[in-house]
N, CA, C, O and CB atoms as a CASP TS submission, in Angstrom:
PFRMAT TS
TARGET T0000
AUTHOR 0000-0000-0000
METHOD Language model
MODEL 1
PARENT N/A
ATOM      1  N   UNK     1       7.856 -16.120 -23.110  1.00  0.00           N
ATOM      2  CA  UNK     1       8.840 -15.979 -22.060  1.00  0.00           C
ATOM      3  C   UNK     1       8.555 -16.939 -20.904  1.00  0.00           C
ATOM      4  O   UNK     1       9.397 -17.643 -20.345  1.00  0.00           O
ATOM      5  CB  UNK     1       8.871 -14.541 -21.561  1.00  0.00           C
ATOM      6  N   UNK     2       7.122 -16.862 -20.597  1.00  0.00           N
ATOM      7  CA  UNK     2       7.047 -17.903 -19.177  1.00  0.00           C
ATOM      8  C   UNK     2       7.113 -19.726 -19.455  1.00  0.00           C
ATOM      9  O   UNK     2       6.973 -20.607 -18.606  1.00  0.00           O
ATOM     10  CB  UNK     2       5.293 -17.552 -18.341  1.00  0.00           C
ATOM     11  N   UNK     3       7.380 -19.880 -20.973  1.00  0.00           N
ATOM     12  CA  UNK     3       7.208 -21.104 -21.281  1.00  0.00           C
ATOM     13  C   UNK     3       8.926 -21.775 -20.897  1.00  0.00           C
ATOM     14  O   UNK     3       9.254 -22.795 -20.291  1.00  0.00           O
ATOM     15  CB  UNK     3       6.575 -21.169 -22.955  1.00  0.00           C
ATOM     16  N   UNK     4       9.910 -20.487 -21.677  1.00  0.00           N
ATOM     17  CA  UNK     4      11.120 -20.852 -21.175  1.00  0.00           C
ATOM     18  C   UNK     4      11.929 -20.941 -19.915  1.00  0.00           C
ATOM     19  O   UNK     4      13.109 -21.275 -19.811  1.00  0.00           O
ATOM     20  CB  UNK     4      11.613 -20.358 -21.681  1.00  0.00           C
ATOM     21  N   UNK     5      11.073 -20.577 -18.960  1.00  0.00           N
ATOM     22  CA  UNK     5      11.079 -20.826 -17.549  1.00  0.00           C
ATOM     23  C   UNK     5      11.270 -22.772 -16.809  1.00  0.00           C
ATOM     24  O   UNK     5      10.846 -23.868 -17.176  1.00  0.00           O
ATOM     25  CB  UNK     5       9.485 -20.069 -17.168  1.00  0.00           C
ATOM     26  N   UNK     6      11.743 -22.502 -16.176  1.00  0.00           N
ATOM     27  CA  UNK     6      11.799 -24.216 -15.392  1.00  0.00           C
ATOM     28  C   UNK     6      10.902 -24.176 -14.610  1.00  0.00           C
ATOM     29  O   UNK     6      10.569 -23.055 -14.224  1.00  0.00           O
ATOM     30  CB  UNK     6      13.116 -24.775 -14.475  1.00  0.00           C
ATOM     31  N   UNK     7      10.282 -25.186 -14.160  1.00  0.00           N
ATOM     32  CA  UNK     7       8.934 -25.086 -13.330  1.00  0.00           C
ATOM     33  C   UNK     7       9.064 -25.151 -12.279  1.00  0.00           C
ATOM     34  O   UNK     7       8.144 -25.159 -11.461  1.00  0.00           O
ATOM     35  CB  UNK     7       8.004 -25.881 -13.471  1.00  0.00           C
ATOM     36  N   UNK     8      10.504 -25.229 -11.982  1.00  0.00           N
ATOM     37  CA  UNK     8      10.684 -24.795 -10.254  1.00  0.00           C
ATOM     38  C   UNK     8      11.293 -23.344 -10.075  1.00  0.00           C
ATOM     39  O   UNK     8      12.074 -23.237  -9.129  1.00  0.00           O
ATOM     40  CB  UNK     8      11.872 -25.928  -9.367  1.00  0.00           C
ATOM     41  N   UNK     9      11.074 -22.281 -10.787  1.00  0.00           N
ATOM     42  CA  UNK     9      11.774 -21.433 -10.880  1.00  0.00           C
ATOM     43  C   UNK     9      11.167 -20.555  -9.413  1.00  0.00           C
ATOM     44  O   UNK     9      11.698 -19.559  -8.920  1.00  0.00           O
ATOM     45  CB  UNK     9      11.726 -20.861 -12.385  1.00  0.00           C
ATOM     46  N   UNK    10      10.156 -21.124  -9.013  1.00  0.00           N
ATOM     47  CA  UNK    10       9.505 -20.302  -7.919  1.00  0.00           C
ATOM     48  C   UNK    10       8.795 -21.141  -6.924  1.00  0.00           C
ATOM     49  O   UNK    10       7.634 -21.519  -7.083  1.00  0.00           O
ATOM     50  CB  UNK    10       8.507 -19.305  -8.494  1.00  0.00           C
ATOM     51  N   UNK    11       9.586 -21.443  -5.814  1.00  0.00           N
ATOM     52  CA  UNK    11       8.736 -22.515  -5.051  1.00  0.00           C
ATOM     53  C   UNK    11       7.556 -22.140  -4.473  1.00  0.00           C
ATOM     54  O   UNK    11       7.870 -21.205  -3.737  1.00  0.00           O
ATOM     55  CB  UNK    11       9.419 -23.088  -4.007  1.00  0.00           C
ATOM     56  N   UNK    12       6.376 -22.329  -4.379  1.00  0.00           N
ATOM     57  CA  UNK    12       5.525 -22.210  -3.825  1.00  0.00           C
ATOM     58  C   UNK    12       5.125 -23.275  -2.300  1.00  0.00           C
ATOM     59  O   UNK    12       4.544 -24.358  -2.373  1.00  0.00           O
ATOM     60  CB  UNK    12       4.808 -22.193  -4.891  1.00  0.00           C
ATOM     61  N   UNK    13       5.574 -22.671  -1.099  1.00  0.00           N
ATOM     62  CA  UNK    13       5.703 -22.916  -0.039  1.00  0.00           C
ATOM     63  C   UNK    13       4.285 -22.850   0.689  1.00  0.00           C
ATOM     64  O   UNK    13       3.215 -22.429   0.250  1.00  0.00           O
ATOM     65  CB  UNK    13       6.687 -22.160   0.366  1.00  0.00           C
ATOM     66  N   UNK    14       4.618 -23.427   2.015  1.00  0.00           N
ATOM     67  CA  UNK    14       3.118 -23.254   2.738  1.00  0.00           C
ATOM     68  C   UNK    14       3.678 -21.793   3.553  1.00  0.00           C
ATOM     69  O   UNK    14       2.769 -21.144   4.069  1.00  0.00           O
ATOM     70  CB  UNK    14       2.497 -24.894   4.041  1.00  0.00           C
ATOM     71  N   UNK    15       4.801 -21.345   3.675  1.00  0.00           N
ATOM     72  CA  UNK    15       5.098 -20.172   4.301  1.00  0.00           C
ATOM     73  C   UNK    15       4.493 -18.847   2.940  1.00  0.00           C
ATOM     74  O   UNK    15       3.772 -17.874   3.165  1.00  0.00           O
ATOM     75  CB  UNK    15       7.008 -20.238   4.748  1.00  0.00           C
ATOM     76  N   UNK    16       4.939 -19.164   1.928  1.00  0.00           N
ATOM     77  CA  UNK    16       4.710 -18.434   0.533  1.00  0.00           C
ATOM     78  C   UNK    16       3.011 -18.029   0.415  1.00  0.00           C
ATOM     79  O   UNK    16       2.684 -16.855   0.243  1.00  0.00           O
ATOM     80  CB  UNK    16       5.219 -19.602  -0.863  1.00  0.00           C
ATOM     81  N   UNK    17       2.207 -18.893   0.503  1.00  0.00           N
ATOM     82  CA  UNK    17       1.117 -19.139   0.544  1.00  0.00           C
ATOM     83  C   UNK    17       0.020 -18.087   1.221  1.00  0.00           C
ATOM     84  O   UNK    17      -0.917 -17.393   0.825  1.00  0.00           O
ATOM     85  CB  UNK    17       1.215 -20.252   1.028  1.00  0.00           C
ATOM     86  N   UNK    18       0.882 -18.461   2.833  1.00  0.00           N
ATOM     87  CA  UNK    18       0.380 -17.816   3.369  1.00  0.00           C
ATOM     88  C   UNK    18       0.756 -16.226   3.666  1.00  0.00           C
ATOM     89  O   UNK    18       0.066 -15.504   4.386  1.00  0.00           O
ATOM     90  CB  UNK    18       0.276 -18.512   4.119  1.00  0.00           C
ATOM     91  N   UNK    19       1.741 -15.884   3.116  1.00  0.00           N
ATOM     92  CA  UNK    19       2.380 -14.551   3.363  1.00  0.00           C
ATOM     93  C   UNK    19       0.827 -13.424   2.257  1.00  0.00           C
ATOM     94  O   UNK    19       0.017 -12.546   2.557  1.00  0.00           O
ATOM     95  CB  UNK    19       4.605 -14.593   2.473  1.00  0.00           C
ATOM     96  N   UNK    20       1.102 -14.001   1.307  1.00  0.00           N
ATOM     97  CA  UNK    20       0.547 -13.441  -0.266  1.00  0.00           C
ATOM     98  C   UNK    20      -0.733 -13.391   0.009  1.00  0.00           C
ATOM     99  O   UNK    20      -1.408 -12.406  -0.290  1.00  0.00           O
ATOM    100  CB  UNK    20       0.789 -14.411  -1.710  1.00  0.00           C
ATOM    101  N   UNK    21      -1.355 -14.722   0.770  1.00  0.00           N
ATOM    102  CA  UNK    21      -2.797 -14.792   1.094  1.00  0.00           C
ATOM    103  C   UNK    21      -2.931 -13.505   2.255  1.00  0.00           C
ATOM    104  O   UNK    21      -3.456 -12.410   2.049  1.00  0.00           O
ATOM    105  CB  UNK    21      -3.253 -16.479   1.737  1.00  0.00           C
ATOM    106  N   UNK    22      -2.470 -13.852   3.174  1.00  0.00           N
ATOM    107  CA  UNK    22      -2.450 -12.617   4.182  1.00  0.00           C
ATOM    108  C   UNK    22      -2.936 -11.172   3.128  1.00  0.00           C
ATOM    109  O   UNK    22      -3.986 -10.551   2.964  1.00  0.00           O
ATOM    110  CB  UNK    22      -0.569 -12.424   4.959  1.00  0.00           C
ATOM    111  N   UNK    23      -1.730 -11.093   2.648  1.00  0.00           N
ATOM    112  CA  UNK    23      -1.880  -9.772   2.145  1.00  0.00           C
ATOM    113  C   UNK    23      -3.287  -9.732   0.965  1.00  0.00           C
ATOM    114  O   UNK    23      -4.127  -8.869   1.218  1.00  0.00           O
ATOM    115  CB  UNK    23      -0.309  -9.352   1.419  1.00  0.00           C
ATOM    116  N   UNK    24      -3.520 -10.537  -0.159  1.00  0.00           N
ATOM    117  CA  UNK    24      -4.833 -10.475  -0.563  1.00  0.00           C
ATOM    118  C   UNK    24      -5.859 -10.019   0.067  1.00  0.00           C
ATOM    119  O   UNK    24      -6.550  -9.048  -0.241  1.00  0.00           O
ATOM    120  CB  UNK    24      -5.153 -11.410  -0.821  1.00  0.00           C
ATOM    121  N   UNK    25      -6.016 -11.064   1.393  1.00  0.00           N
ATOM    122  CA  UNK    25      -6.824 -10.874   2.620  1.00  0.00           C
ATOM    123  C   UNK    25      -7.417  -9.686   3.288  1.00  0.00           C
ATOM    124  O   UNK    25      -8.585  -9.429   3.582  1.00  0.00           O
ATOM    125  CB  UNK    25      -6.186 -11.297   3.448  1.00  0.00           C
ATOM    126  N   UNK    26      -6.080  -8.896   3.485  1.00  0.00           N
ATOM    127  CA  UNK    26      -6.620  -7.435   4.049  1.00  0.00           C
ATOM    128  C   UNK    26      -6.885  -6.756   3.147  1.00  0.00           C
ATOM    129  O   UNK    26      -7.621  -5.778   3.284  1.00  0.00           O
ATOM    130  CB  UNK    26      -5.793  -6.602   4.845  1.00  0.00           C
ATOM    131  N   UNK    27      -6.392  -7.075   2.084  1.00  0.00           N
ATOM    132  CA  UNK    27      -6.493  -5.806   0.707  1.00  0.00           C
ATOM    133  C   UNK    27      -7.966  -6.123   0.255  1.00  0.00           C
ATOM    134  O   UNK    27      -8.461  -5.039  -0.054  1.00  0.00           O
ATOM    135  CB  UNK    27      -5.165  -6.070  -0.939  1.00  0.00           C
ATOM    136  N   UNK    28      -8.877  -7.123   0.082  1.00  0.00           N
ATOM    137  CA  UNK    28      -9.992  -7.198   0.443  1.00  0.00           C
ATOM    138  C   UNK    28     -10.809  -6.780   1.279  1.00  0.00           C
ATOM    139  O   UNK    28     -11.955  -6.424   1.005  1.00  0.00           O
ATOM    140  CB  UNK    28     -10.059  -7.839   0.503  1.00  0.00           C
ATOM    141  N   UNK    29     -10.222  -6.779   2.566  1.00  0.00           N
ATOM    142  CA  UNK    29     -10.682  -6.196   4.227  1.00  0.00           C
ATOM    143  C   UNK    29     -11.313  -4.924   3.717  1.00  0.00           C
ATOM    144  O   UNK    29     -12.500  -4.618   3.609  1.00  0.00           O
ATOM    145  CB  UNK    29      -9.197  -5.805   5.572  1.00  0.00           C
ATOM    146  N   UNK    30      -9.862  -4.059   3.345  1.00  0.00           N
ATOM    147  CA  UNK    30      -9.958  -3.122   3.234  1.00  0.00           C
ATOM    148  C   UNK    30     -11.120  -2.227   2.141  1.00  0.00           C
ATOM    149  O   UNK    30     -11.878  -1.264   2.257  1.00  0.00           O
ATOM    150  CB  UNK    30      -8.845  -3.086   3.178  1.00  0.00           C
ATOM    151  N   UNK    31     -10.728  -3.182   1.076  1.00  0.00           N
ATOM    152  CA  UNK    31     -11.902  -2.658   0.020  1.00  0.00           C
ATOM    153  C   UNK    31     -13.601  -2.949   0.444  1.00  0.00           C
ATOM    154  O   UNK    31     -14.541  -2.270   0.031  1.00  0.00           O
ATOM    155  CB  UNK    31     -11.600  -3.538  -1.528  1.00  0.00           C
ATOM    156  N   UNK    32     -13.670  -3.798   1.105  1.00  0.00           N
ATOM    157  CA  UNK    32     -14.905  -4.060   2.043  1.00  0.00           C
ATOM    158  C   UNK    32     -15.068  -3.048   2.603  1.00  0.00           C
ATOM    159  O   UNK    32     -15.827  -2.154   2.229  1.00  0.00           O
ATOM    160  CB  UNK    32     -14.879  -5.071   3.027  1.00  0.00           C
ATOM    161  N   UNK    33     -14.131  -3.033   3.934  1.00  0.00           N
ATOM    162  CA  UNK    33     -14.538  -1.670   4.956  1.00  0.00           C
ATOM    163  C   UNK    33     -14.616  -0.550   4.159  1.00  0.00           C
ATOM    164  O   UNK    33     -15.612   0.135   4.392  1.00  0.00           O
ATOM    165  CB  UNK    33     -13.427  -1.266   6.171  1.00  0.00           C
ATOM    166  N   UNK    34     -13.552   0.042   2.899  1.00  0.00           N
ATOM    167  CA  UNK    34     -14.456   1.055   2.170  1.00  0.00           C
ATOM    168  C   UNK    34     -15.642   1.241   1.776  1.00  0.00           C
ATOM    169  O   UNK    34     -16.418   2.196   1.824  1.00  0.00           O
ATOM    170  CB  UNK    34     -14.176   1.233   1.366  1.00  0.00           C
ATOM    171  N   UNK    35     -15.690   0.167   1.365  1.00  0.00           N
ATOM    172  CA  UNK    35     -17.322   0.384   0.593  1.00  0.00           C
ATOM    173  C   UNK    35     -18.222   0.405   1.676  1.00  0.00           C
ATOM    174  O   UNK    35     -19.025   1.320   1.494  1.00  0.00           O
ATOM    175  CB  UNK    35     -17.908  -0.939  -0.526  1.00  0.00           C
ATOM    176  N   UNK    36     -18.484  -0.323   2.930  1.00  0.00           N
ATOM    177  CA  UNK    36     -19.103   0.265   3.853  1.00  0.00           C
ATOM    178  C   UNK    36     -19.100   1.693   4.785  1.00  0.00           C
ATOM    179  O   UNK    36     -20.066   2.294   5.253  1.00  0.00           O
ATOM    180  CB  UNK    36     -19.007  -0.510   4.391  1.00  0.00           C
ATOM    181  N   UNK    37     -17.793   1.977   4.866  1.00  0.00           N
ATOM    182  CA  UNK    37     -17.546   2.809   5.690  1.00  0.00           C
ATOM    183  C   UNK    37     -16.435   3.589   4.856  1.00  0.00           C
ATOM    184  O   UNK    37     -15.241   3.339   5.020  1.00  0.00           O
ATOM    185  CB  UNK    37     -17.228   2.206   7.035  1.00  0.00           C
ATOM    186  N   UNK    38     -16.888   4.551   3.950  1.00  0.00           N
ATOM    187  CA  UNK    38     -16.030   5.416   3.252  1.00  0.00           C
ATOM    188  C   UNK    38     -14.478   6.322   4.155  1.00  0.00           C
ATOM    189  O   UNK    38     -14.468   7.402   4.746  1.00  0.00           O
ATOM    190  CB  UNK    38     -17.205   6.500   2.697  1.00  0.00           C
ATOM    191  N   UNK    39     -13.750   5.683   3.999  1.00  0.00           N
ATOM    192  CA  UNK    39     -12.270   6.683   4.826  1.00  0.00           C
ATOM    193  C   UNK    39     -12.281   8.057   4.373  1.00  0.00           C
ATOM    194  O   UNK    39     -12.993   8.274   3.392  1.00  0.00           O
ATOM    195  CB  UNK    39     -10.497   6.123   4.349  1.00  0.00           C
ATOM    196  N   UNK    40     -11.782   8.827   4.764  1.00  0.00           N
ATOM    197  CA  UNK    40     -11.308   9.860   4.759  1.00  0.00           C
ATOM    198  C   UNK    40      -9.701  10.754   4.462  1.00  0.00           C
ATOM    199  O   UNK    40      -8.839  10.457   5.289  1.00  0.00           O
ATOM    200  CB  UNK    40     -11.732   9.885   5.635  1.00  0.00           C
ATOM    201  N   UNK    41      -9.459  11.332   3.856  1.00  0.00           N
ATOM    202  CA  UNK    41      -7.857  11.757   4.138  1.00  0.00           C
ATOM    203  C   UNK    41      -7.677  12.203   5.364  1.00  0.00           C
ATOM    204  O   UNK    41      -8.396  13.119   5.761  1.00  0.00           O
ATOM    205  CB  UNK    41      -7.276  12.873   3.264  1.00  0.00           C
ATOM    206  N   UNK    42      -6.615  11.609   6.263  1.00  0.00           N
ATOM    207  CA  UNK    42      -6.387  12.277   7.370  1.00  0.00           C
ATOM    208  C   UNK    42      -4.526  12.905   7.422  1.00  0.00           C
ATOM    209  O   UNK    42      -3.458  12.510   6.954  1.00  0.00           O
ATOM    210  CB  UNK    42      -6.878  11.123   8.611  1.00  0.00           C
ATOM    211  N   UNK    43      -4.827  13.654   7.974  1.00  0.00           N
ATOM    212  CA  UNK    43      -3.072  13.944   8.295  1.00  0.00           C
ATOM    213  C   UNK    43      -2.311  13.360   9.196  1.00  0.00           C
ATOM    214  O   UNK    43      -2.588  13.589  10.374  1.00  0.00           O
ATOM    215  CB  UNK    43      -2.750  15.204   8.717  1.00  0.00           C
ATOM    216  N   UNK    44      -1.644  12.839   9.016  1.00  0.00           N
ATOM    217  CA  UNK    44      -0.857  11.686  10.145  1.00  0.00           C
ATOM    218  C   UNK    44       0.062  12.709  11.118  1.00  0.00           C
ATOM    219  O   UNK    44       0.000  13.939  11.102  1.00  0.00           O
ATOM    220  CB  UNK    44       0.421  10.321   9.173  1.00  0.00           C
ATOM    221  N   UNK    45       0.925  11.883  11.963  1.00  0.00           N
ATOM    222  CA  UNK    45       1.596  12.839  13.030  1.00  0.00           C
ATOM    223  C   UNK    45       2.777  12.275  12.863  1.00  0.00           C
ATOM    224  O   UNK    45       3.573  12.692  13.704  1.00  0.00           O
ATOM    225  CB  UNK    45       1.081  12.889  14.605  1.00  0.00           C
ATOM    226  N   UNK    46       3.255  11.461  12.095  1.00  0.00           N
ATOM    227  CA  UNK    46       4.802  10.663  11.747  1.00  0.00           C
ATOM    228  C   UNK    46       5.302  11.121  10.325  1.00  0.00           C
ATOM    229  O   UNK    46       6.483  11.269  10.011  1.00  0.00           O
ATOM    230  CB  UNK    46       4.655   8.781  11.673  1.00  0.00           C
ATOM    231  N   UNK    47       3.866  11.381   9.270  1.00  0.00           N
ATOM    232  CA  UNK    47       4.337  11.635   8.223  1.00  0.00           C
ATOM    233  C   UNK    47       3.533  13.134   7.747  1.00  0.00           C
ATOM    234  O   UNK    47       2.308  13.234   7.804  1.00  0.00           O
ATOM    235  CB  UNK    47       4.196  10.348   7.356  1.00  0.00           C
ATOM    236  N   UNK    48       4.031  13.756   7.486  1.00  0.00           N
ATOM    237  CA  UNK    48       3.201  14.962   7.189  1.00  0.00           C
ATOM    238  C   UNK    48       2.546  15.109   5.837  1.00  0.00           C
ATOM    239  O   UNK    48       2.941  16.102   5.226  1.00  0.00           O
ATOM    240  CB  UNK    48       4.008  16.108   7.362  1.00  0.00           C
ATOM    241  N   UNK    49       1.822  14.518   5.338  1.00  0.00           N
ATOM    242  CA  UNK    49       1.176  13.967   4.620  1.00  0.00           C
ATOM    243  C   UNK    49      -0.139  13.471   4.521  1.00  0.00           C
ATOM    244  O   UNK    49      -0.296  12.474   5.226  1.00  0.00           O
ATOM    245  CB  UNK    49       1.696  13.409   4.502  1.00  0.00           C
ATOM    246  N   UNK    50      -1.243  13.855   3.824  1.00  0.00           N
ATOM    247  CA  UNK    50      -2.381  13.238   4.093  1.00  0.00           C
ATOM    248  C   UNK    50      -2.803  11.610   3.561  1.00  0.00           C
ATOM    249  O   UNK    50      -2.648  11.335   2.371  1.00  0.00           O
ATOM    250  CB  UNK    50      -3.245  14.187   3.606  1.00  0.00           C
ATOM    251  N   UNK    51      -3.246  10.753   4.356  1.00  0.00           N
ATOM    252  CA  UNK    51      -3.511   9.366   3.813  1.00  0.00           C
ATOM    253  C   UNK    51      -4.587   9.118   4.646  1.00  0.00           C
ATOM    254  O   UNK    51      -5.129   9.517   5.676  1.00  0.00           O
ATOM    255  CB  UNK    51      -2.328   8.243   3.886  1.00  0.00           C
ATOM    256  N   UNK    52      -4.721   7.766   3.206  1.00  0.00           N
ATOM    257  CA  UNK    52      -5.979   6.868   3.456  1.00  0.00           C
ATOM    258  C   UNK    52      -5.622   5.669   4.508  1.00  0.00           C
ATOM    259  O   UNK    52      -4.619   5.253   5.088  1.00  0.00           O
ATOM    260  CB  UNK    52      -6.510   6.184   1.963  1.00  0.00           C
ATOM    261  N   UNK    53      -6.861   5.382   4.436  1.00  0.00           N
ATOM    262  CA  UNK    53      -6.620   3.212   4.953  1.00  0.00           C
ATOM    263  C   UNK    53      -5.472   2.830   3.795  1.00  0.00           C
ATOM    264  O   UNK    53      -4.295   2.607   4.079  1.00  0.00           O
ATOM    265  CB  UNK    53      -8.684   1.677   4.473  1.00  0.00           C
ATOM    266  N   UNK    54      -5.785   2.809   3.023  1.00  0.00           N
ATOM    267  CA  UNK    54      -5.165   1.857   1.994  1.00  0.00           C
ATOM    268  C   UNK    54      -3.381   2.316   1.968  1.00  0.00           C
ATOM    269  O   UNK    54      -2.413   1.596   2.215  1.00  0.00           O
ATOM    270  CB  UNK    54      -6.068   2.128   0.268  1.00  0.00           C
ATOM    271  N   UNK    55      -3.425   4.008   1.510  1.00  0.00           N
ATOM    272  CA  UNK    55      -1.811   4.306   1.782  1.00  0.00           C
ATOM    273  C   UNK    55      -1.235   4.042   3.133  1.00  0.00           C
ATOM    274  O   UNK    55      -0.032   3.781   3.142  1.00  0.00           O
ATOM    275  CB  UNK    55      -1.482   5.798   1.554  1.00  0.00           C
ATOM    276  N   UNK    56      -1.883   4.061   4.315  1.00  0.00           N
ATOM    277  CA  UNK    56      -1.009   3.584   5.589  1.00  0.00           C
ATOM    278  C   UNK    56      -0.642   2.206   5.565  1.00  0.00           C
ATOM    279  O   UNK    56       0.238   1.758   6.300  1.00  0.00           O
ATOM    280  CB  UNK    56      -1.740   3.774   6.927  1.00  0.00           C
ATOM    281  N   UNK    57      -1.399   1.392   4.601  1.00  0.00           N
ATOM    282  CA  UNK    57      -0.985  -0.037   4.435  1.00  0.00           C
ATOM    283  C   UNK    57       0.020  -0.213   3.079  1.00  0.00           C
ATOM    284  O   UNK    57       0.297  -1.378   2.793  1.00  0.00           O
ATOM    285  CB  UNK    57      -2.405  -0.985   4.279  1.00  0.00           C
ATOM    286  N   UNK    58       0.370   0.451   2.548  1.00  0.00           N
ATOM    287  CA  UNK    58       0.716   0.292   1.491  1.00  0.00           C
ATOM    288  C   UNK    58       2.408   0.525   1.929  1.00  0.00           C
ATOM    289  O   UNK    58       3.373  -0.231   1.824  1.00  0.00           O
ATOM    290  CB  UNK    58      -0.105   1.206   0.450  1.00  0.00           C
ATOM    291  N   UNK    59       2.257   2.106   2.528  1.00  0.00           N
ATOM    292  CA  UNK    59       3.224   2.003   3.014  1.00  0.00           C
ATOM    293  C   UNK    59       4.215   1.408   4.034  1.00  0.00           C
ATOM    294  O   UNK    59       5.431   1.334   3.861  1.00  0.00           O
ATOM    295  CB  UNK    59       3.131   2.561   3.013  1.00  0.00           C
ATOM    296  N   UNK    60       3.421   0.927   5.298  1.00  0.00           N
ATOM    297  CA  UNK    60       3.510  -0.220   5.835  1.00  0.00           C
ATOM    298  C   UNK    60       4.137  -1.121   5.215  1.00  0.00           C
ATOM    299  O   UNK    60       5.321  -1.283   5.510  1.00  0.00           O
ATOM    300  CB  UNK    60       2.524  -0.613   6.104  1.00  0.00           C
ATOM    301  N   UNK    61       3.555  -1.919   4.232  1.00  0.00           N
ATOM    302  CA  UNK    61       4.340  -3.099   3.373  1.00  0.00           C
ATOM    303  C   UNK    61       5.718  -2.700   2.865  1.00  0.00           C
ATOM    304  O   UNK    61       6.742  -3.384   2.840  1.00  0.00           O
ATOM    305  CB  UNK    61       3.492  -3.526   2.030  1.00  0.00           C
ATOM    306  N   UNK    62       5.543  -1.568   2.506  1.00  0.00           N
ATOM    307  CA  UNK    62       7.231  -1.022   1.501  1.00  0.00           C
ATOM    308  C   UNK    62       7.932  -1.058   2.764  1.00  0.00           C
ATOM    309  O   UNK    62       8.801  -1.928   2.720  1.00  0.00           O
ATOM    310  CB  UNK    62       7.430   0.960   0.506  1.00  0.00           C
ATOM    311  N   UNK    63       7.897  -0.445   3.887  1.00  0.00           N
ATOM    312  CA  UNK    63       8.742  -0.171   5.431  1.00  0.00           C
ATOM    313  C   UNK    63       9.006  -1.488   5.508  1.00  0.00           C
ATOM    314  O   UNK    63      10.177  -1.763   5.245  1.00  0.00           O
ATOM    315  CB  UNK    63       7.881   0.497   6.959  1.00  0.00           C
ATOM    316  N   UNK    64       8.055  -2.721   5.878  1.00  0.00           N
ATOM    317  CA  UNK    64       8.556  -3.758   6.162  1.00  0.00           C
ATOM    318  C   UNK    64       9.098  -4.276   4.786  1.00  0.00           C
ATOM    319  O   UNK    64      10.203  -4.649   5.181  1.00  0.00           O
ATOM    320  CB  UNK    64       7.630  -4.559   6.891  1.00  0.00           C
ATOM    321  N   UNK    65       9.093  -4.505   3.703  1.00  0.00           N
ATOM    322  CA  UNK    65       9.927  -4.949   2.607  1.00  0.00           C
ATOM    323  C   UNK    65      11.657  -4.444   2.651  1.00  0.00           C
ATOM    324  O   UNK    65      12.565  -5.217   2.346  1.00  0.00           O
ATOM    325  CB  UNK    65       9.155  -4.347   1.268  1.00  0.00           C
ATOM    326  N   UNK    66      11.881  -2.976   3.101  1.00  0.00           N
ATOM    327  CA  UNK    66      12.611  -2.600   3.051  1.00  0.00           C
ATOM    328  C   UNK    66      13.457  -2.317   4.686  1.00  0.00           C
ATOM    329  O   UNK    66      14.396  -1.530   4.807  1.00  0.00           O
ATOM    330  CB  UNK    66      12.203  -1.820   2.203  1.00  0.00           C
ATOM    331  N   UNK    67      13.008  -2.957   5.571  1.00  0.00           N
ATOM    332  CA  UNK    67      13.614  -3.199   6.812  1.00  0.00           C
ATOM    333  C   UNK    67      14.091  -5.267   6.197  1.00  0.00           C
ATOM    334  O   UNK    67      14.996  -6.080   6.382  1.00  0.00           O
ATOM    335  CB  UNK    67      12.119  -2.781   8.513  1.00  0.00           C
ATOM    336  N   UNK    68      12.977  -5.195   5.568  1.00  0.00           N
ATOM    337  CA  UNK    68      13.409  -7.167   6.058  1.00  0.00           C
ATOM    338  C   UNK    68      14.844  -6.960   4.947  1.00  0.00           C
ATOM    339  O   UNK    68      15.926  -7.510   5.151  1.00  0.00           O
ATOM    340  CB  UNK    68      11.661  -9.087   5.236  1.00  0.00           C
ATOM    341  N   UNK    69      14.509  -5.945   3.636  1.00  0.00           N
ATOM    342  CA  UNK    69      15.693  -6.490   2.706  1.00  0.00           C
ATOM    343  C   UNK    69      17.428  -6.032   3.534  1.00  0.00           C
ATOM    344  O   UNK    69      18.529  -6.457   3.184  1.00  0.00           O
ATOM    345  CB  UNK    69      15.442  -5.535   0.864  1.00  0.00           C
ATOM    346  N   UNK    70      17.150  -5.169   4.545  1.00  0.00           N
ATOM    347  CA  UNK    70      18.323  -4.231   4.812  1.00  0.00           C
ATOM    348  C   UNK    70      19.056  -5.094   5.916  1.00  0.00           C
ATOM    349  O   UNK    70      20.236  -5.013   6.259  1.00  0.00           O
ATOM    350  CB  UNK    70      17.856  -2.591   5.357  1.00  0.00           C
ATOM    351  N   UNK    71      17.934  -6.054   6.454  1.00  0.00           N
ATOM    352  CA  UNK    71      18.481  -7.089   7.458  1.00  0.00           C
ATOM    353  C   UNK    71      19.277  -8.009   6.789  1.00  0.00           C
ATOM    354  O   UNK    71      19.815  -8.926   7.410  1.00  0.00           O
ATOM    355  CB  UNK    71      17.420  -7.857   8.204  1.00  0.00           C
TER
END
C-alpha cells in the first residue's frame, strides 16, 4: 500500500517538524518525570474524573485537535 503512494503525498514542513517533535518531546518529558517521580491519580475540579500526567496531556491534545478542527 505505501509503495502506491506519491512521494509527495505528505509534505514534511519545518512547521510539521516541529509540531510532532514538540509533542515526542514532552511525551518523553513525561515518561522521564515518571520514572523519577512516580504521579499519582488525582481528581481534577473541571473533570470529575481521576487522572494522571499523561491523561491531562492526552486530553489536552484531543481539546486542542478538536477546537483547531471546529475553527
Amino acid at each position: 500500500m505505501l509503495d502506491s503512494l506519491p512521494p509527495e503525498w505528505m509534505p514534511w514542513t519545518v512547521g510539521t517538524l516541529v509540531f510532532l517533535g514538540s509533542i515526542i518531546l514532552v511525551l518523553i518529558g513525561l515518561t522521564v518525570w515518571d520514572m523519577y517521580d512516580p504521579g499519582w491519580a488525582r481528581r481534577g475540579s473541571i473533570l470529575p474524573i481521576e487522572t494522571t500526567r499523561g491523561d491531562r496531556f492526552f486530553i489536552g491534545l484531543l481539546l486542542t485537535g478538536i477546537i483547531f478542527c471546529l475553527w
